[in-house]
N, C-alpha and C positions, 0 to 999 in steps of 0.2 A: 527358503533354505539356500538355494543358488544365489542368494545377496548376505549370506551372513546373519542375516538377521533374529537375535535371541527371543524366542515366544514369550518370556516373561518381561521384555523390555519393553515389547509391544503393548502387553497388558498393563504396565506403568503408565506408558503413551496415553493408551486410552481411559484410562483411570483420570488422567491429567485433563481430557478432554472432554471427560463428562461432570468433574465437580464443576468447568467454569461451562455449561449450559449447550455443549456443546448438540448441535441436530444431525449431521452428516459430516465426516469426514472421508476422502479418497486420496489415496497416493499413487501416483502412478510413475513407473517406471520405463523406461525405452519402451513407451504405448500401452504399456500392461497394467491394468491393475495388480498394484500387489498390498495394497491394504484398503478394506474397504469397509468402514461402520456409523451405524446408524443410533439414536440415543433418543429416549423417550419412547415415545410412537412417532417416528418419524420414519419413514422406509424408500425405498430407492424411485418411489414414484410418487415423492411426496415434494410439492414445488414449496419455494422459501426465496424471500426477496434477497438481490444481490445488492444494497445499498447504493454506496458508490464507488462499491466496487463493478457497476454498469458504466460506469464512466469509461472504464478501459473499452469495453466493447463499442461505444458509443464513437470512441476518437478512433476505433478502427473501420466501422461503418464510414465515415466523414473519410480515412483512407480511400475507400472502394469508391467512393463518390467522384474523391479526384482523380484515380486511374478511372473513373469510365468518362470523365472530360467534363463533368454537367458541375464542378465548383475547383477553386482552385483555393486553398489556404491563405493566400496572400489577398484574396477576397475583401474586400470590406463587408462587413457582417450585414450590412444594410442592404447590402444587393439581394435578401433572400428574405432577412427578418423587415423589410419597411424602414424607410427613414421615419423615424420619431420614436425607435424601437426603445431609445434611451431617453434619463430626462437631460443628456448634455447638450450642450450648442450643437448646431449642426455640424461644427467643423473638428468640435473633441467629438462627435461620435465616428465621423469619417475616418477617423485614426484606428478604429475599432476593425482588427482582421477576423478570421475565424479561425488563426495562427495564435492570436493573443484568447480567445474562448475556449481550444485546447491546451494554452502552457498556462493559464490563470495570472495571464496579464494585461487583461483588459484595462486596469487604470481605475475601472468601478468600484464605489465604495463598498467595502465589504463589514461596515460598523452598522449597517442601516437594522432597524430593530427587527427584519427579517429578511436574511440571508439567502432563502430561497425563493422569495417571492420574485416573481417572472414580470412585473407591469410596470408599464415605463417610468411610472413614479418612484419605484424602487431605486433603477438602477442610476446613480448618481456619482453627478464626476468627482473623483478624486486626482487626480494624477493623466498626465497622457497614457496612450496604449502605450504598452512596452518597456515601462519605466517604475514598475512594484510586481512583485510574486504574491499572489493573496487568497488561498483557497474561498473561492467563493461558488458558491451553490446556482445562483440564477442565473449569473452567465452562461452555467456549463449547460442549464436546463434548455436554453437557449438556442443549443444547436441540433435539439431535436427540431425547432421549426426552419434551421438552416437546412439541414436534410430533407424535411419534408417541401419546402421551397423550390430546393433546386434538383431535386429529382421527382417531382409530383407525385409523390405515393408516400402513405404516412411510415410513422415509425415503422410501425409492425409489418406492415407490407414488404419493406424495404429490406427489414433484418429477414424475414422469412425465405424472399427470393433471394436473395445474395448469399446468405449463411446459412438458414436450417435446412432449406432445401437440398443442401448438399451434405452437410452434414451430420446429419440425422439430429439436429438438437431439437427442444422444444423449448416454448416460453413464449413471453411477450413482453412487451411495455404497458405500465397501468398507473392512470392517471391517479397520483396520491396528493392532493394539496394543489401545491407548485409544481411536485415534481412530478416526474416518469421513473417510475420504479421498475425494474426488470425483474421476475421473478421465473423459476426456474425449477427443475429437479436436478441434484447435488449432481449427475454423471452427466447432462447438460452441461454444467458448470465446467466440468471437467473436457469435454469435447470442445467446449471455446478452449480452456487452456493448453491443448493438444495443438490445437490451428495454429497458436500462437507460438507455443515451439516450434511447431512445423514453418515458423515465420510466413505462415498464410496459406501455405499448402495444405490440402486434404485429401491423404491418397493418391498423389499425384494430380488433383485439378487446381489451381489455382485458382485463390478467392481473392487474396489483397499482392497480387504481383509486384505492387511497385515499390521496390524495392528500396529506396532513395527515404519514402513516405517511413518505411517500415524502421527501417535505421534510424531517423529522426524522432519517432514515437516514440522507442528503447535505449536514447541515451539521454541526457540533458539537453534540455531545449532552450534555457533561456540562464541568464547571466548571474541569477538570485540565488532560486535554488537547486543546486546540482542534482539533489535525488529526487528531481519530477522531468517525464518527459512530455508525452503528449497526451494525458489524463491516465498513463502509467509512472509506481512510484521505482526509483533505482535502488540499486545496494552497490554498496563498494565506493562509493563516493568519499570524498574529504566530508563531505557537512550536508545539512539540511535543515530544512523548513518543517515546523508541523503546524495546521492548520489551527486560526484564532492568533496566531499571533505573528511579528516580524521577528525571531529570537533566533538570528543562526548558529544550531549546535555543530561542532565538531565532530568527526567521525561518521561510519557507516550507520546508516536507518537502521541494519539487521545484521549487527557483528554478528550471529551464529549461525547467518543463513549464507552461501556464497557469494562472492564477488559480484559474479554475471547476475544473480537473481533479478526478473525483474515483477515488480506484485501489484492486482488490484484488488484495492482496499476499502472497503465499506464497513458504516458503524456496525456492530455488535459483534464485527468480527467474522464480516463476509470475508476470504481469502480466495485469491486465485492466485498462487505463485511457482514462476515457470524460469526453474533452473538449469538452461542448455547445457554448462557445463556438465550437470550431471544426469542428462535426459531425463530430467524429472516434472511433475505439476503434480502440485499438492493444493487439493480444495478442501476449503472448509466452512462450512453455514451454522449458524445458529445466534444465539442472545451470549451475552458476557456482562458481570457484573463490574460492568464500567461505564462512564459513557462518552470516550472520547471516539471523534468523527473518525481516526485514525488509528484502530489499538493495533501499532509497530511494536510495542512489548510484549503484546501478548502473541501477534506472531514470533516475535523470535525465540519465545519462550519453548513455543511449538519446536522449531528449528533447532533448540536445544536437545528435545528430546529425539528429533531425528536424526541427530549427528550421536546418537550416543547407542540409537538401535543395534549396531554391529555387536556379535560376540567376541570379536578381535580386539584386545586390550591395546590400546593406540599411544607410543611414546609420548612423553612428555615432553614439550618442547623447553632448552636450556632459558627462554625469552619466555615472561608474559605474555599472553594474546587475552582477546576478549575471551575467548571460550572458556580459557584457564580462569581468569578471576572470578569464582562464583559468590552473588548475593544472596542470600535466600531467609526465611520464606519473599515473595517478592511476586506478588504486593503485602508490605509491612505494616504491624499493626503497633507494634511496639522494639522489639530486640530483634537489629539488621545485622546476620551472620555473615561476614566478611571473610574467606578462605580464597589465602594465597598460596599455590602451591609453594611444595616445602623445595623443587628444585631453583625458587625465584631468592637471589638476594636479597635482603633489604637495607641490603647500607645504599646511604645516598638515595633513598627513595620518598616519597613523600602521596600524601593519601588525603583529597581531597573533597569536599560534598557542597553541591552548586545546586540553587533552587532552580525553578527551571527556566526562569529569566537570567540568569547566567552570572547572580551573585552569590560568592563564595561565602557559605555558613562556617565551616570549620576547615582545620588543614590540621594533618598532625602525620607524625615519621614512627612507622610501623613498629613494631620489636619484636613481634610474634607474628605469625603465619594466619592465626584466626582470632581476625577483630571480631567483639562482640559491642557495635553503635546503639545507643539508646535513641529513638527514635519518635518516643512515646511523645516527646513535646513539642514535636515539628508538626505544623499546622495538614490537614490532607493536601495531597497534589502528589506531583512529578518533581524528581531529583537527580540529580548526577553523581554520581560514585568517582570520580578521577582518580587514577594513580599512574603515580611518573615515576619510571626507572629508568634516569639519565635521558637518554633522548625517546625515551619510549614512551607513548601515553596510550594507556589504555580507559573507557570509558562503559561506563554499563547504566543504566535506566532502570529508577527504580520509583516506584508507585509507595505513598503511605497513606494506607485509610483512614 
């Protein structure tokens, strides 16, 4: 009630979060819980894997490692994982830091018919280190044996004394395949995302002090793509990369979510996302009927209805923004409703839809406020909604089943 917030907006929210499979969601506010629900039989002591969305924690683990002095980023990866840890020459794998295994520029091919697979036959040269952005899986899995190397204690050892021991979390690492999957209880989940606002602090102790490390992990790390930094993704960015392909899109990963937001993200729609601006961390577990490695839609879909919780009717800004252009239903099965606010002109405007390799299917100049796009004969994937009013572009992401 002391944030505004309307009881039937909330029940909208969670309506929203349980048709798409949702398990646990938590929002918390300047350290409070103030929404907290669970779906199915799923309850607050009920652990669920974090995908890669563990990769955030993992690249902050590799922090604490180099403030206690036993690895240094600029490392060559082979100081810890073994020379022959790759199948390149010995002198492309030397190029290999554990600077480029948390920005996903190792140079490694990431085409190989299994992306996660950790064995040296796998990982094969493509490119020098530092010269391609390329979401890849076995690298990243890679710096659990960096960790375990250069501080003699495995995973879990490592995460337990530096992190849960102070923080009251629980959980572990579990060997799945290839990978190390983290799995968790959803207020866990949330106590990492606490630290991480707290940029490392917990209750006044310090867990990842160094603050130089911590800065570098939360903004762009490398020259590709903007909205990744160091195995976390950004918002507020010009453009981005999504994973499987080299396609750089224009605009912010999550127009509906803040600037500062910064998010880790795991398939089915593991979320951790920690809003400073507005001393927030919203986590969210469960399945989603999708299956991209990255569903950025379906968080921000989330972040829609978060922005809309208030009972304070919020001006209308004279300017389009993302928030104002709404597509909906979204994801679209056939008829894509297009609703431009009625204070936006539309002289001199033009209304664009781009597959998701960034060729323009149609363009056409608006006349009415709510387009109704047939959609029906557009193959399944991801799409681009564009619309330009004069120097202004707005862009939204849209799924067709």
């Amino acid at each position: 009630s002391t944030l505004n917030w309307c009881p039937e907006k909330i029940d909208r929210l969670y309506q929203f979060l349980e048709v798409n499979d949702t398990k646990a969601f938590i929002l918390l506010k300047d350290g409070n819980i103030v929404l907290e629900q669970y779906f199915d039989d799923h309850t607050s002591d009920t652990p669920w894997y974090w995908a890669s969305a563990g990769k955030s924690l993992t690249a902050f683990l590799i922090g604490i490692a180099q403030q206690e002095g036993v690895l240094s980023i600029q490392d060559k990866s082979s100081n810890y994982l073994g020379e022959g840890w790759t199948d390149c020459t010995p002198e492309q794998e030397e190029l290999i830091t554990i600077q480029n295994q948390l920005t996903m520029t190792t140079g490694l091919d990431d085409g190989v018919p299994d992306v996660n697979c950790t064995v040296d036959s796998c990982f094969i040269y493509l490119t020098d280190a530092g010269n391609r952005w390329a979401y890849h899986n076995g690298p990243y899995t890679a710096l659990g044996g960096v960790i375990e190397g250069s501080t003699g204690m495995s995973l879990n050892q490592y995460m337990n004394q530096k992190v849960e021991s102070i923080t009251g979390m629980t959980g572990a690492y579990f060997p799945v395949g290839y990978n190390n999957l983290f799995l968790s209880t959803a207020r866990s989940m949330a106590r990492f995302g606490l630290l991480v606002l707290n940029e490392g602090n917990w209750n006044g102790t310090p867990i990842l002090s160094d603050e130089i490390f911590f800065e570098e992990m939360t903004t762009t790390s490398q020259e590709f793509n903007q909205s990744y930094g160091y195995l976390w993704w950004l918002n507020g960015q010009d453009s981005y990369i999504l994973p499987g392909n080299q396609l750089v899109i224009p605009g912010s990963i999550n127009p509906n979510g803040p600037d500062d937001l910064i998010m880790a993200i795991g398939k089915n729609g593991q979320f951790i996302n920690v809003a400073p601006s507005q001393n927030l961390v919203m986590i969210r577990m469960g399945d989603y009927p999708g299956n991209s490695l990255v569903p950025t839609l379906f968080n921000d879909e989330i972040w829609e209805r978060i922005n809309d919780l208030t009972c304070t009717p919020v001006a209308v800004e004279p300017l389009l923004s993302p928030n104002q252009l709404r597509c909906y239903p979204n994801p679209v099965l056939d008829i894509l409703n297009i609703e431009i606010p009625n204070s936006v002109g539309l002289e001199a405007s033009q209304l664009s839809v781009f597959d998701f390799r960034g060729n323009q299917l149609l363009q056409l100049e608006p006349n009415q406020h709510l387009i109704k796009l047939d959609m029906s004969g557009f193959p399944q994937g991801a799409y681009f909604i564009k619309m330009q009013i004069g120097e202004k572009l707005v862009t939204k992401k849209i799924i067709r089943w």
